[in-house]
Residue, then its C-alpha position, 0 to 999 in steps of 0.5 A: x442136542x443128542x450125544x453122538x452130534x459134532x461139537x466145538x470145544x475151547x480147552x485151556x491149559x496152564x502151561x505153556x504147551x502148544x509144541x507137545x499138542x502140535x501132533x496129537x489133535x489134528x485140525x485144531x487151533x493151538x495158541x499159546x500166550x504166556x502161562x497158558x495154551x488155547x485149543x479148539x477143536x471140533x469133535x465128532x463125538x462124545x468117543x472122540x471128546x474122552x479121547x482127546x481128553x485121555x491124550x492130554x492126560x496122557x501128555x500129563x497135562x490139565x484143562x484149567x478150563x473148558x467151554x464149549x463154544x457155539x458150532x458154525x456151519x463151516x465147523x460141523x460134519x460134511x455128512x450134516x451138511x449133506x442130510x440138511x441139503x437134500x432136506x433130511x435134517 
């Protein structure tokens, strides 16, 4: 997959931090369970990933885990969406 393609992260934190996150990542699902916050988030690119990574590290907190997850056609880039229709992907 090249670098600069749309893709869907599920990133754990350790803390119970879904309140600080609410703000900061736009068009994410935040869930937060005793001990541990969930989010997945879809990223454009590997600019958007760092800098999403650089705003939780900017909020002092920590990824105790990191996976990326298989991306859905209803996930990816409208523009992917529209090359594939007219056939150019």
């Amino acid at each position: 997959m090249p670098s600069d393609a749309p893709c869907r992260y599920q990133i754990v934190f350790r803390e119970e931090c879904a309140s600080s996150l609410a703000g900061i990542v736009a068009d994410a699902v935040i869930e937060s369970r005793p001990g541990h916050t969930c989010v997945v988030a879809t990223v454009r690119d590997q600019s958007e990933f760092y800098g999403l990574l650089d705003r939780f590290a900017g909020l002092a907190l920590r990824p105790v885990s990191l996976v990326e997850l298989e991306l859905t056609r209803k996930d990816e880039d409208p523009a992917a969406s529209a090359r594939r229709a007219e056939g150019n992907d």
